[in-house]
Every structure is written in C-alpha cells, then in structure tokens.
C-alpha positions in Angstrom: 2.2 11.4 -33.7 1.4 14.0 -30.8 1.2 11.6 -27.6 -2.5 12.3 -26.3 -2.0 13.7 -22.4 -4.8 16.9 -21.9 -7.9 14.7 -20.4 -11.5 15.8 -20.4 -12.7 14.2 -17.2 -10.6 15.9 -14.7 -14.0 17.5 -13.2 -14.3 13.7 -11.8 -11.4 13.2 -10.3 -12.1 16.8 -7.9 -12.3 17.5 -4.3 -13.4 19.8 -2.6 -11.1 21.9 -0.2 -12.7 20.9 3.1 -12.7 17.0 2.1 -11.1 14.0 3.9 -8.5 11.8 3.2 -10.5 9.1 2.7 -12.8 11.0 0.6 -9.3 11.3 -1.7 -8.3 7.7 -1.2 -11.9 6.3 -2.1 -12.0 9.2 -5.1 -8.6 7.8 -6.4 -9.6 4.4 -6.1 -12.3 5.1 -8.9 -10.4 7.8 -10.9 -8.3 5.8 -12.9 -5.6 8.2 -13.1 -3.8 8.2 -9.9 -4.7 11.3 -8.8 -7.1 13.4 -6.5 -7.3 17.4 -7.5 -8.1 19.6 -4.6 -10.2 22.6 -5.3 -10.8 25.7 -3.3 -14.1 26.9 -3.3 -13.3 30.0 -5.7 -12.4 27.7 -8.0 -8.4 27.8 -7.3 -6.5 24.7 -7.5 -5.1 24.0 -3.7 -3.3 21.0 -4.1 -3.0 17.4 -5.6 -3.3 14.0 -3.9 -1.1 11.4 -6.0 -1.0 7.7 -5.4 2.7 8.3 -3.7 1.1 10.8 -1.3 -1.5 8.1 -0.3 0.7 5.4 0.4 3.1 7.5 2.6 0.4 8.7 4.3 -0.7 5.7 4.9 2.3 4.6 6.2 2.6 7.5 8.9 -0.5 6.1 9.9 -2.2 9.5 9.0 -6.3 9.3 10.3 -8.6 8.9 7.5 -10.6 11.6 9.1 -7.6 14.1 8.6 -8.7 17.3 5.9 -7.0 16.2 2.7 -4.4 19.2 3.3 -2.8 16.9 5.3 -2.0 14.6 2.7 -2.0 16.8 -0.4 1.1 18.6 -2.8 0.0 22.2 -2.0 2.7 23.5 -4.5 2.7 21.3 -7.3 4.0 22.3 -10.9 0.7 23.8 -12.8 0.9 25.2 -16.8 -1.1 27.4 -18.5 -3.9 26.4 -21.0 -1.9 27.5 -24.0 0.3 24.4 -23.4 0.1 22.5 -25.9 0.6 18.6 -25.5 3.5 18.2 -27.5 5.1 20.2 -24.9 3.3 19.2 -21.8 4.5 15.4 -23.0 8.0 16.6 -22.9 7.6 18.7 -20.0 6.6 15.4 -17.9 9.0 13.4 -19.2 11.8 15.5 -18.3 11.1 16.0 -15.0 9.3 12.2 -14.2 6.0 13.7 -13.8 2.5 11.8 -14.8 0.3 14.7 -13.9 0.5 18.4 -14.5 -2.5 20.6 -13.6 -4.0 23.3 -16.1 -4.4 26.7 -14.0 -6.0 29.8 -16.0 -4.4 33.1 -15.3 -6.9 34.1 -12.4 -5.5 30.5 -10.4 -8.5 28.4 -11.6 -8.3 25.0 -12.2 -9.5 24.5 -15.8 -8.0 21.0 -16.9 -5.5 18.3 -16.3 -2.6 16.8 -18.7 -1.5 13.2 -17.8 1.2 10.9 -19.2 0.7 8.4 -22.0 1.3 5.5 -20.0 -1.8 6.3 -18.1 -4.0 6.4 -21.1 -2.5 3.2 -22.6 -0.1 1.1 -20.7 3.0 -0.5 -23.1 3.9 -3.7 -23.2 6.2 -4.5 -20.3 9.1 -7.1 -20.7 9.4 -8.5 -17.2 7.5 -11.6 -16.2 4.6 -12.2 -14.2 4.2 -15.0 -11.9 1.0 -16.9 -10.5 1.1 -19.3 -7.6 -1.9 -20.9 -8.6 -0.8 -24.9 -7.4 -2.6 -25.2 -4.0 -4.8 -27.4 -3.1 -7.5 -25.1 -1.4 -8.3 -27.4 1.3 -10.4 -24.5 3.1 -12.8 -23.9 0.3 -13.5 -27.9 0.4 -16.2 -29.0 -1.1 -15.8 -26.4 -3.6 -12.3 -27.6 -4.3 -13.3 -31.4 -4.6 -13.2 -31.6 -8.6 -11.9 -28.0 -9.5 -8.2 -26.3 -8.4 -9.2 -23.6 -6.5 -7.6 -20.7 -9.2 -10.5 -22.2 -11.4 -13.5 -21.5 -9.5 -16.0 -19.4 -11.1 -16.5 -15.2 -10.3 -19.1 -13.9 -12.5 -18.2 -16.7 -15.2 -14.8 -16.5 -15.1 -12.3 -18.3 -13.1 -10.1 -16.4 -10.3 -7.3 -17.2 -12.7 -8.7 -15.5 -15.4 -9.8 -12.3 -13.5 -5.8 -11.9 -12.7 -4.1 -12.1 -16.0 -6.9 -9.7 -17.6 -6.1 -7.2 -14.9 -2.1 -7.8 -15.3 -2.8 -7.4 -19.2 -4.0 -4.5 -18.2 -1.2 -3.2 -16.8 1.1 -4.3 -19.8 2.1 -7.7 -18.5 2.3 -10.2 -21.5 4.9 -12.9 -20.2 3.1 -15.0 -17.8 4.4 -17.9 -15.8 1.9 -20.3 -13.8 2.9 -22.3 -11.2 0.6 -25.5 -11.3 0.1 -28.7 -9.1 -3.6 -29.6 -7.7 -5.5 -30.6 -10.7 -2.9 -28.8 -13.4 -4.4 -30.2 -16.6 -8.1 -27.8 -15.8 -5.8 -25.1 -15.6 -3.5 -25.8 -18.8 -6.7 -26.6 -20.5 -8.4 -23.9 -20.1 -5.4 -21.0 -20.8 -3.3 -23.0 -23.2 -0.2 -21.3 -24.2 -2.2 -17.5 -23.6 -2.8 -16.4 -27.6 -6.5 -16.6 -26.6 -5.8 -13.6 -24.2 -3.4 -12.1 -26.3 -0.7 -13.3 -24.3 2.2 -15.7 -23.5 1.4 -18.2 -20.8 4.1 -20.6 -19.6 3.5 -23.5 -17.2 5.7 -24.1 -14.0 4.7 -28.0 -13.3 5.3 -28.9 -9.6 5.6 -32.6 -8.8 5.0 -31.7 -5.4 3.7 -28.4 -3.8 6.7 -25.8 -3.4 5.2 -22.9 -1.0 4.6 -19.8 -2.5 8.1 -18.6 -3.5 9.7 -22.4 -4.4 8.0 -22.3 -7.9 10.6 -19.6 -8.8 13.7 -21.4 -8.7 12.1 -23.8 -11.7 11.0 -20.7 -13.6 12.6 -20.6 -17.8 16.3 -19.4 -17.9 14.6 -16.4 -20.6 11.5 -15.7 -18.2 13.3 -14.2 -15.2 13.4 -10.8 -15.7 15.5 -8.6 -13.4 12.7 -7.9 -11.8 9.5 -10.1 -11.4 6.3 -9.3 -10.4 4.7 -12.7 -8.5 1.0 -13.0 -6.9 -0.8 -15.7 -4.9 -3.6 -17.7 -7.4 -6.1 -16.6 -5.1 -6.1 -13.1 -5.3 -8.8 -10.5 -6.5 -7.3 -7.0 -6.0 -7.6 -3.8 -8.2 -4.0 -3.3 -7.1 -1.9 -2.0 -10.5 1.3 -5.0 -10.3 2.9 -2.0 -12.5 2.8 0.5 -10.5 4.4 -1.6 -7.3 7.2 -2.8 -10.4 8.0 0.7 -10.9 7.7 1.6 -7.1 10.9 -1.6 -6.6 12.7 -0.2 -9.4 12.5 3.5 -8.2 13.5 2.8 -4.6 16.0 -0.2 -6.4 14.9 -2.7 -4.0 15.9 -6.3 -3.9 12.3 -7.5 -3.0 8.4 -5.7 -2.4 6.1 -7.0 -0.4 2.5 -5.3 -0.9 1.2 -4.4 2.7 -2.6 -4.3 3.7 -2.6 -1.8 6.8 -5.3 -3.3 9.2 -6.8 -1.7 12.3 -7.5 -4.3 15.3 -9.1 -3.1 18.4 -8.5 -4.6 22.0 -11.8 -5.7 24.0 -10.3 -4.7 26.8 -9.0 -2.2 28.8 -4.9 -2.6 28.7 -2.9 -1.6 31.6 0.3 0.4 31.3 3.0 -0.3 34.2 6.1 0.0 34.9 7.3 -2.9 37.1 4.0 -2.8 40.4 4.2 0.9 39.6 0.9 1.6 37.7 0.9 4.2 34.8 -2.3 4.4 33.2 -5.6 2.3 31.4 -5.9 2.6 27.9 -9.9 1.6 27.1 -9.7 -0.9 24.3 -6.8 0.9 21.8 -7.0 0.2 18.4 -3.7 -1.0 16.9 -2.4 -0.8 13.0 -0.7 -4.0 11.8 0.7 -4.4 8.3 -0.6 -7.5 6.7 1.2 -9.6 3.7 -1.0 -9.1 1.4 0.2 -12.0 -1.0 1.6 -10.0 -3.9 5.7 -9.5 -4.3 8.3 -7.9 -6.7 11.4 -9.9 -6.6 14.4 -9.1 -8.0 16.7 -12.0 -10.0 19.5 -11.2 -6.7 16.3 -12.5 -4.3 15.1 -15.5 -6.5 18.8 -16.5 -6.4 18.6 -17.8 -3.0 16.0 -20.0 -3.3 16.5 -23.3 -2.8 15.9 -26.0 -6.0 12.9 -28.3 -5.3 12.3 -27.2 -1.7 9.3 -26.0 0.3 9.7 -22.4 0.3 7.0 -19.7 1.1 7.3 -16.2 0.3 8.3 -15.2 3.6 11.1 -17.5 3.9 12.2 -16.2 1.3 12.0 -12.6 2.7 13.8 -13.5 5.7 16.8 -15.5 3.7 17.1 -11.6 1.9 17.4 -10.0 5.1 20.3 -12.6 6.5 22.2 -11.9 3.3 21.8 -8.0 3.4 19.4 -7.9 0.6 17.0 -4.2 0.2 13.9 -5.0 0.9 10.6 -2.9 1.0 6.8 -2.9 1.9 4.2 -1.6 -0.5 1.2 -0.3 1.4 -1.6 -0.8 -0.5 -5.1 1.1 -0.3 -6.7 -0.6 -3.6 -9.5 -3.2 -3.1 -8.1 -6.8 -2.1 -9.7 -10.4 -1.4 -7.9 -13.2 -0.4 -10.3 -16.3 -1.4 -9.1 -18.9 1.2 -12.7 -19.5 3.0 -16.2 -20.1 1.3 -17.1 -16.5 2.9 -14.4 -15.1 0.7 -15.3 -16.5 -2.5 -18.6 -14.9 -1.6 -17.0 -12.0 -0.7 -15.3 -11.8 -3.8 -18.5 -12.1 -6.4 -19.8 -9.1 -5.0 -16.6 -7.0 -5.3 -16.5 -7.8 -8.9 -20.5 -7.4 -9.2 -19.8 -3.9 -7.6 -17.1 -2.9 -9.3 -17.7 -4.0 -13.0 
C-alpha cells in the first residue's frame, strides 16, 4: 500500500511573511503537524518553522516579537508537484525528514507532503509511566474521598485525560504508580483493554517521590528508554516526540522545561564593590521550570535506590555525579499542573477550550 503523505490542509498551517514568532508558535500549537509554512506575499514559499526550530529558539531566548525569519529554515528541501508519494515517502525517509514542501515551477507554494507517522502514530514498545500515588493535600477538600489523579475534567478523570493523549501518541504499555486511595484508581482502569491498552499497577506501600516508583517497575516493562509524567498533569505536550528528541541527542535522561518570564518590582542596582555601574528598572528574567514530565533511560533508573523516597530531581542530580547525559526539553505546548483548587479550575477550561 502507498503510505498516504501529500495533505490537503496545508493552507492552515500558513504564515504570512511579515508574522511573529509567536504567531508561528501559537499556529503550530493548533496545526497538528509540527510545522509553520512561511509565505511571501507573491505567493513564494520563504521558509518553514518546524517544532525543532521552536524549541531552540526558545532556548536562545529569541523575543516572541521577533519576525518569524528569525526563527524559520529559509532553504529547506521543496519537490515539485509531479512527486508522487511513493517517492516523496522514500525521499523523507532517507534523509529523516517529516515535511517536504510542494513548490510549482514559478516558486509558489502549492501543497505539503508529511510523513506517515504524523498522520497515524504506530504503536510504540517503550513504557509509559504515571506517578499518580500522591495524596494531593493542596486540593483538600477535593481530595478527602477521591486520589487526586481521579478528579473529574469535563467527565473524565485527570488520569484518564493522560493515557488518551499518550495513546495518542502510540503509547500502549502503561505503568501506574499507585498509593492514596489505589483501589478508585485500579477500579476504574482495570488492566487497560477498555482503552485499548495495557495498564500495569506499581503498588506503593508507602509514598516513594516521583522517581522511587521506578525501581519497582516489571523486569519486561523497562524499556531502554521510558517516558514517565507526574499524575497531575494536563499538557498537549506529544511524550513521543520528547522520546525521539532523548533518543536523537542519546541522552541518559530529559527533563521537559517550561521557560517562564518573572519580572523584578524593583529597580536593581548594578555595582561593582561601592563603585556604582548602572539601574536596571524592574528586568524581566527567563527561568526554566521542571515541568514534571521525564525520559529516562534504563542506565538512569539504575541508580535508583529500592524502596526509598526519591523525587525526580534526586534522581537527576545522582545522573550528574555519575557522569550520566542529561538534557532539557523546552516545551511551548499548553501545560497545567493541578496542585491548587485554582488549577483544577484552570484546567477545565483548557480542555473546554481546546476540545
């Protein structure tokens, strides 16, 4: 069979030459296909914007004001419209391309091929893991009778709203960590064949941190590379795509990164000893945030200690004092962390706006 790649709603998925980089980043974010294509106004392709391009510019710290040229691939690989897919499959496979960009013979952009995997994910073999065993003593009384991975969103528990979304991206092996209240969860999931799925159930007898779980996860459920997320997040972040960003770079662990912006009430005062250098009125300043979703390699899980309290960052650091690779994964998809009753509020309307 002739792998489907030409698409039909590349019009959607267009800027405009004299666009922003966050008019690409919020475009991509509702795409679906990892990818912004600049237009000229003649009608000439200028460039592309691919998800790699936004996360390095994010990382450079690149202004969201910036024109998209700043960002974009102004010499991509384009192919003619006589292409046909059979070819333009093999073409991006052989050179590890998802995207290749029809251009008539006048330079106009006139359609877009993409790889299979974006139309239809396959079935991936590694494992992903939930931390879903907290007790959720912030979101008290919410959390008085139900774990907190169970509360409701648009009548469907947190917990439910992450596996469809990691069965989206291929995921089929599933490990839970479990604790506060385990029996709702086990209830409610069973062993997965509901969802189409395989669900297995890491019991804690007492809570383990968000990284101690692993050390107690099935001899034939760790992969060599594992994708693991906090119970208690509601993200449109692809846990493939930050997979195939570890295995590309062949790093040890990933830790996805939020880049938030925090600005000083004051002025701050630059010196150098009593020697005054300058006022800087109220900078704003970029932190990278964990954003509670991790790749982990089986080297990584390794050195975690049996039936101890270990959080994800411990376990982060104990990679660094052995000389482990480790990464950062800056993220620009939408993200909720439901600790606080605001959150969970929060949260509802994501999903309300965004289903």
């Amino acid at each position: 069979m002739t792998p489907r790649t030409r698409v039909h709603d590349w019009a959607s998925i267009t800027l405009d030459e004299g666009d922003t980089f966050a008019a690409a980043l919020e475009l991509m974010n509702c795409g679906g296909y990892q990818l912004a294509l600049v237009r000229r106004a003649s009608g000439h392709l200028a460039g592309l914007v691919t998800d790699s391009d936004i996360r390095k510019a994010l990382l450079r710290g690149t202004d969201l004001q910036q024109p998209v040229a700043a960002v974009m691939n102004a010499t991509p690989l384009v192919v003619s419209p006589d292409l046909g897919e059979a070819e333009a499959h093999q073409l991006m496979l052989l050179n590890h391309f998802f995207h290749l960009p029809v251009v008539d013979g006048s330079g106009n952009l006139v359609g877009l091929h993409v790889a299979e995997q974006l139309h239809t994910p396959t079935a991936r073999p590694e494992t992903l893991v939930i931390m879903a065993g907290g007790r959720g003593h912030r979101l008290m009384p919410l959390t008085a009778q139900t774990p907190k991975p169970m509360l409701p969103i648009h009548g469907k528990p947190i917990l439910q709203h992450i596996i469809e979304r990691a069965k989206i991206d291929g995921f089929v092996n599933i490990a839970i960590s479990v604790n506060y209240m385990a029996d709702q969860i086990v209830q409610a999931f069973g062993n997965g064949s509901n969802l189409g799925i395989n669900i297995c159930y890491i019991r804690e007898s007492e809570p383990l941190g968000t990284a101690g779980a692993l050390a107690l996860l099935p001899q034939n459920l760790q992969t060599d590379l594992m994708v693991v997320t906090n119970g208690d997040i509601i993200t449109e972040l692809s846990y493939s795509d930050i997979l195939e960003n570890s295995r590309n770079n062949k790093s040890d662990g990933n830790m996805a990164v939020r880049l938030e912006k925090w600005q000083s009430p004051f002025g701050v005062v630059e010196s150098s000893g009593s020697r005054f250098i300058g006022v800087q009125e109220k900078p704003v300043q970029t932190y990278a945030v964990n954003a509670g979703i991790y790749v982990v390699s089986s080297t990584l899980a390794r050195l975690i200690p049996e039936n101890t309290f270990c959080d994800m960052t411990d376990l982060f650091n104990l990679g660094l004092s052995n000389g482990l690779d480790l990464t950062v994964y800056p993220m620009h998809e939408s993200w909720i962390d439901i600790g606080r009753p605001a959150d969970y509020k929060k949260a509802s309307n994501l999903l309300h706006a965004t289903h």
